[in-house]
KOLGU-271565 format. One record per residue (C-alpha): residue number from 0; x, y negated, z. Coordinates in nm, 3 decimals. Layout:
<site><i>NUM</i><X>X</X><Y>Y</Y><Z>Z</Z></site>
...
//
This chain:
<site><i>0</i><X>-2.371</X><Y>17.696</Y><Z>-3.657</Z></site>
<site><i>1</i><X>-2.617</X><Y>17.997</Y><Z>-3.756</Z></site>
<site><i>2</i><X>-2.843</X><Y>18.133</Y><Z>-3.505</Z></site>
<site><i>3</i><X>-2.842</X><Y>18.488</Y><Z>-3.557</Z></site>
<site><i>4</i><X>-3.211</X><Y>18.657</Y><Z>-3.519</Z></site>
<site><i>5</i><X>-3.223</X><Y>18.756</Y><Z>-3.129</Z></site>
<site><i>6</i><X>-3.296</X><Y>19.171</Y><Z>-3.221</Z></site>
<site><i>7</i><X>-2.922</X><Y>19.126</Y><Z>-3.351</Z></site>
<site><i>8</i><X>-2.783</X><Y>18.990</Y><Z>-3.123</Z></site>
<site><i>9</i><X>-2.943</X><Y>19.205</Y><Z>-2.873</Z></site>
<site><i>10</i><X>-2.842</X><Y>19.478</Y><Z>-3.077</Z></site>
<site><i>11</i><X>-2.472</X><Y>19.404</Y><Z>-3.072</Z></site>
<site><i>12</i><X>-2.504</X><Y>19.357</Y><Z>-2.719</Z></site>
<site><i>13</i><X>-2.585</X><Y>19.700</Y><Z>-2.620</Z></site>
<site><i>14</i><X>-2.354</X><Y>19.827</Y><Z>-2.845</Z></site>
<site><i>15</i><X>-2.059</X><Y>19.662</Y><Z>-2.651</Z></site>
<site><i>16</i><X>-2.178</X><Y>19.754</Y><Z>-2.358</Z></site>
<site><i>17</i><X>-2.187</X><Y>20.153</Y><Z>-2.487</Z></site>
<site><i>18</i><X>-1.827</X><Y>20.116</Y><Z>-2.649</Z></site>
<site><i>19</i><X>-1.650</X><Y>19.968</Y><Z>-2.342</Z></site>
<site><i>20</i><X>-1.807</X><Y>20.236</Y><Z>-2.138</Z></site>
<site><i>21</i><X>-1.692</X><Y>20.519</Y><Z>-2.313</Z></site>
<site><i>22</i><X>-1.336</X><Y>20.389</Y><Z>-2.251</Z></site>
<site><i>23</i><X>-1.238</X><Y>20.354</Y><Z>-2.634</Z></site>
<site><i>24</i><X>-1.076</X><Y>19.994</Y><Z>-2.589</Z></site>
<site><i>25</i><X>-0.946</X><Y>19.940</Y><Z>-2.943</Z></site>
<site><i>26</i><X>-1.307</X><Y>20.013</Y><Z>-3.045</Z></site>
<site><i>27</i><X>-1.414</X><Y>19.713</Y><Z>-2.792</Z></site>
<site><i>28</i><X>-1.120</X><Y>19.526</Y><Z>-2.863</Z></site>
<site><i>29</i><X>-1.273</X><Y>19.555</Y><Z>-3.299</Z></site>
<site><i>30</i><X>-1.597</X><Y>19.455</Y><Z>-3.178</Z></site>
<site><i>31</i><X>-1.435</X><Y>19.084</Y><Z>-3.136</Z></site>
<site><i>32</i><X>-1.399</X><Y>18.853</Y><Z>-3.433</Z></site>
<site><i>33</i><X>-0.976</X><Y>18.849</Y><Z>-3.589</Z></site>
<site><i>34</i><X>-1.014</X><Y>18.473</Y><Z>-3.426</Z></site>
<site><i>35</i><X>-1.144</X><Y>18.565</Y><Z>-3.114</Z></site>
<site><i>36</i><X>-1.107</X><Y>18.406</Y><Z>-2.783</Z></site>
<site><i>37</i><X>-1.085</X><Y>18.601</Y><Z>-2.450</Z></site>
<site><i>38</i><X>-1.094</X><Y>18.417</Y><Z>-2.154</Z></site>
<site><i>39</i><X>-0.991</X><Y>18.651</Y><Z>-1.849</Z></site>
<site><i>40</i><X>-1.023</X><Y>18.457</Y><Z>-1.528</Z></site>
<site><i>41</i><X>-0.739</X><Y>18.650</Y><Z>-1.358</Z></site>
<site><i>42</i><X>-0.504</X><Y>18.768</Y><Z>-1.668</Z></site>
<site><i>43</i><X>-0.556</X><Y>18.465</Y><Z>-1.900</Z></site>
<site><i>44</i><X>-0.662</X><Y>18.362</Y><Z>-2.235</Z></site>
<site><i>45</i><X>-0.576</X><Y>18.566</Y><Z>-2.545</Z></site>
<site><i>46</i><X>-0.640</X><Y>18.433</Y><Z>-2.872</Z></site>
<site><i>47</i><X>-0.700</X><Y>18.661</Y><Z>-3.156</Z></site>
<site><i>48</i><X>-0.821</X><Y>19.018</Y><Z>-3.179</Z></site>
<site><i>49</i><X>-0.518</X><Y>19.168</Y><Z>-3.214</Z></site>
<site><i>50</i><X>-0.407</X><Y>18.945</Y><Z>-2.871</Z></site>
<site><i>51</i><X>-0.740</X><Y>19.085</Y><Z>-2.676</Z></site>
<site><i>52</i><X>-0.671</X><Y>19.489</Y><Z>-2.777</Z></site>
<site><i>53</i><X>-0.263</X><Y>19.423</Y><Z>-2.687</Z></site>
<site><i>54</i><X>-0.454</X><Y>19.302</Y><Z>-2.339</Z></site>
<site><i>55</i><X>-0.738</X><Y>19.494</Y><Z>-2.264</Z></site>
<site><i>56</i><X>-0.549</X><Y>19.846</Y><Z>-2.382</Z></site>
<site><i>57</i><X>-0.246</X><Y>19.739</Y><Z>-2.143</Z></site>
<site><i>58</i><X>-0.433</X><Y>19.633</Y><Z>-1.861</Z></site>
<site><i>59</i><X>-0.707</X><Y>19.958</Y><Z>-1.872</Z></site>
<site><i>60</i><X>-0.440</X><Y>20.188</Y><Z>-1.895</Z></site>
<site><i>61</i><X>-0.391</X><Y>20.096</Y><Z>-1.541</Z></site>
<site><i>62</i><X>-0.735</X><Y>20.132</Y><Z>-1.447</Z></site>
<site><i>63</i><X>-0.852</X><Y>20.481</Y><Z>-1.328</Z></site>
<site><i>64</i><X>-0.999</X><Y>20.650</Y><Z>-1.614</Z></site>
<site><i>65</i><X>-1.334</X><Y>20.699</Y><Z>-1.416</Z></site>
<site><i>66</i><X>-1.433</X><Y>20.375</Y><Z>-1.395</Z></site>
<site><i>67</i><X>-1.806</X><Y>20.233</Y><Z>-1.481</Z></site>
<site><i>68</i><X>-1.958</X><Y>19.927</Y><Z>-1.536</Z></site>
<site><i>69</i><X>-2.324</X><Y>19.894</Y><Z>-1.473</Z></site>
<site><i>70</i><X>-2.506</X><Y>19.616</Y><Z>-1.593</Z></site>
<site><i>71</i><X>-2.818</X><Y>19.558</Y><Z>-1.439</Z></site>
<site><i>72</i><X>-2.926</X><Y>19.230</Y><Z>-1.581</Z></site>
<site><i>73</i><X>-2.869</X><Y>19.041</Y><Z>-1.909</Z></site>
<site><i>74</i><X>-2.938</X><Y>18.706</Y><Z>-2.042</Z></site>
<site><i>75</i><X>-2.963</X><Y>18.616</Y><Z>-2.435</Z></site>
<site><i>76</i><X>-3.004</X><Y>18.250</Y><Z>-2.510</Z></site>
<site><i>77</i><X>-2.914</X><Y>18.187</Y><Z>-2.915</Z></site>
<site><i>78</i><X>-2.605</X><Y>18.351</Y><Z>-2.950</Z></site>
<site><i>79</i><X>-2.493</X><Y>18.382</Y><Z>-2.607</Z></site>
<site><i>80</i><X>-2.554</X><Y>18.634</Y><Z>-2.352</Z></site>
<site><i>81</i><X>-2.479</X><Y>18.647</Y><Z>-2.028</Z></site>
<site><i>82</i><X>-2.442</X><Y>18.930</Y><Z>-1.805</Z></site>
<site><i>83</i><X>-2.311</X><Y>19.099</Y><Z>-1.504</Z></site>
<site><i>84</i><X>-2.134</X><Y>19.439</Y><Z>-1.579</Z></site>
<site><i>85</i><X>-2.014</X><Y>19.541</Y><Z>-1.212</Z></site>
<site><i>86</i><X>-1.676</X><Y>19.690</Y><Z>-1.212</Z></site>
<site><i>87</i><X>-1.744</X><Y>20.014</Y><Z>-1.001</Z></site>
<site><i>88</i><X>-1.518</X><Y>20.313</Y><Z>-0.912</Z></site>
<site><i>89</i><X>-1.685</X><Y>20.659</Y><Z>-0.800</Z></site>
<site><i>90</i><X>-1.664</X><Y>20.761</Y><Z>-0.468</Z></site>
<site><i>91</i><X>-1.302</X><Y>20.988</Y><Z>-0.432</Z></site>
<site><i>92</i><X>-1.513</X><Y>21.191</Y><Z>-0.154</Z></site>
<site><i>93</i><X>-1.794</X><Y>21.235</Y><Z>-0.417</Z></site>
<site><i>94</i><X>-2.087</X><Y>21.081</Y><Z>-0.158</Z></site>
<site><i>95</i><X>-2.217</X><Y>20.802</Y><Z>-0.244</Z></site>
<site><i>96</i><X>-2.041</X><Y>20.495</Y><Z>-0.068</Z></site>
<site><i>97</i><X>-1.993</X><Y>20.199</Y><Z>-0.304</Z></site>
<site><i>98</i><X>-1.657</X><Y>20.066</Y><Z>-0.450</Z></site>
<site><i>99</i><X>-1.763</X><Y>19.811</Y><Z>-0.660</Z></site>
<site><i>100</i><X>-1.712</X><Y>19.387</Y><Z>-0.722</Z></site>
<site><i>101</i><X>-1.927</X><Y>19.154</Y><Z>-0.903</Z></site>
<site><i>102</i><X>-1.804</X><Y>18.986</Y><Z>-1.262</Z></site>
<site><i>103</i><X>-2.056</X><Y>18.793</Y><Z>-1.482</Z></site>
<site><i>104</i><X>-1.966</X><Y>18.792</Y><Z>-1.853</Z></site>
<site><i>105</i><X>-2.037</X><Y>18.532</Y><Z>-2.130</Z></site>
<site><i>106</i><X>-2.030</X><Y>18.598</Y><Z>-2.487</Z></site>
<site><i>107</i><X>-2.100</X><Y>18.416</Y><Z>-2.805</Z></site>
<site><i>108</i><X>-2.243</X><Y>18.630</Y><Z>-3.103</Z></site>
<site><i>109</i><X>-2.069</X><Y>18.544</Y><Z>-3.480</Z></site>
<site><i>110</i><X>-2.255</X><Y>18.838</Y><Z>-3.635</Z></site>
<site><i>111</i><X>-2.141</X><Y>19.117</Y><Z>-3.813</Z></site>
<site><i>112</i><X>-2.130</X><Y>19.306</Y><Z>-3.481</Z></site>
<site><i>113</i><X>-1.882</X><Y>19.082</Y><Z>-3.347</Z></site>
<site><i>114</i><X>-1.818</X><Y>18.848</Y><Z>-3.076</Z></site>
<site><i>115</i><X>-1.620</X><Y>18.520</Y><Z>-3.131</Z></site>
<site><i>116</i><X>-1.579</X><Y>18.421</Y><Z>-2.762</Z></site>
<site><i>117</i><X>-1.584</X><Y>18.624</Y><Z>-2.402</Z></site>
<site><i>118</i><X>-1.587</X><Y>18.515</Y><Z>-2.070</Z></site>
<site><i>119</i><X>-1.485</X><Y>18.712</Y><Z>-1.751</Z></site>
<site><i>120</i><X>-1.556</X><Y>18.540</Y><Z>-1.418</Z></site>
<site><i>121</i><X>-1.512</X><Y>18.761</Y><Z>-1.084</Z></site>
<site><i>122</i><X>-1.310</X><Y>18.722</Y><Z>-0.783</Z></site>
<site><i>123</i><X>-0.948</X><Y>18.904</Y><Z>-0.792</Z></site>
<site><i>124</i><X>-0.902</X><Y>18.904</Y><Z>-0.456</Z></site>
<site><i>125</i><X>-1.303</X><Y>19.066</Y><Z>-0.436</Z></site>
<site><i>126</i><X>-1.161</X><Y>19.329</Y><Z>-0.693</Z></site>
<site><i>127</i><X>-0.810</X><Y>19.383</Y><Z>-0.464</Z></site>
<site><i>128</i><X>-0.986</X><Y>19.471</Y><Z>-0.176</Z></site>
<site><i>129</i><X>-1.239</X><Y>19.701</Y><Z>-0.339</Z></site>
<site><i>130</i><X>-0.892</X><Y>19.914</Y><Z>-0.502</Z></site>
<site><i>131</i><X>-0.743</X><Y>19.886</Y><Z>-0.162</Z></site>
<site><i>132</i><X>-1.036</X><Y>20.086</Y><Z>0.015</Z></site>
<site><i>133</i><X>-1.091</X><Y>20.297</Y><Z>-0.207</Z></site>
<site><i>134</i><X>-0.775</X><Y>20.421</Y><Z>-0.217</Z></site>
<site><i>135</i><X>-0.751</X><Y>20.443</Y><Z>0.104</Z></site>
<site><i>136</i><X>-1.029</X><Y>20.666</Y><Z>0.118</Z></site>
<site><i>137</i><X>-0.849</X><Y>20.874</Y><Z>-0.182</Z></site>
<site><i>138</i><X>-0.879</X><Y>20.729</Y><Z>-0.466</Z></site>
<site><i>139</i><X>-0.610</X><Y>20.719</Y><Z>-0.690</Z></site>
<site><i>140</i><X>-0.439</X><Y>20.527</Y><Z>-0.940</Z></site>
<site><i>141</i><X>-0.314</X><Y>20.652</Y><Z>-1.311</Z></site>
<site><i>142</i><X>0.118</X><Y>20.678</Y><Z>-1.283</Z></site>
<site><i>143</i><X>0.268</X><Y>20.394</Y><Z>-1.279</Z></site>
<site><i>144</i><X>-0.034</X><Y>20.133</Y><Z>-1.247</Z></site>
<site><i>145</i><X>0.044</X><Y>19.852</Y><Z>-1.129</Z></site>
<site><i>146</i><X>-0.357</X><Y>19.734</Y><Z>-1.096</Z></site>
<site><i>147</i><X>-0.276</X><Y>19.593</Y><Z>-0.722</Z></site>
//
């Protein structure tokens, strides 16, 4: 197996990162290889690109459109990184209480931009509550979700 030069790796990296924040999921769903393996802790496994983008695009168009994930730490070993992209919601009140759950993420680099493996590790029941509070305090869910 090729050990890609770590600059590319980190490279591709942030580049995920920036394309699943802006929302664009068929553009994160491209930056996986067409043999790709997504390993959703909650969801399941989908093999193949084409399998992640029918996923991730189904299951974000239940997510409120406003949602971030910071990701204050990273971890590049090889080809792998590891990091924690917290899946946040903004306050509905607009102050500044918290409505977020921990997830750690593992990838494995193939080059060319793309990823050949991902990992998603958080607790659903973690993420449940956080949706349930915060729309309790007004937040509010796209038609038709059925997130919770």
């Amino acid at each position: 197996m090729e050990i890609f030069d770590r600059s590319e790796v980190e490279e591709a990296y942030r580049n995920f990162v920036v394309v699943g924040d802006s929302g664009d999921w068929n553009a994160w769903a491209d930056l996986h290889t067409v043999d790709g393996l997504w390993v959703e802790c909650h969801l399941g496994t989908f093999k193949g690109r084409e399998a992640i983008r029918e996923a991730i695009t189904s299951v974000m168009a239940a997510a409120p459109p406003d949602m971030f994930f910071p990701t204050p730490w990273h971890v590049i070993e090889g080809n792998r990184v590891v990091y924690y992209p917290v899946q946040a919601l903004p306050d509905p009140k607009g102050g500044d209480e918290k409505y977020e759950f921990a997830c750690v993420t593992i990838l494995e680099y193939a080059g060319n931009g793309e990823f050949s493996y991902q990992e998603d590790v958080y607790n659903p029941r973690a993420g449940e509550k956080v949706f349930k509070r915060w729309i309790a305090a007004g937040g509010e869910l796209p038609s038709g979700s059925n997130l919770i």
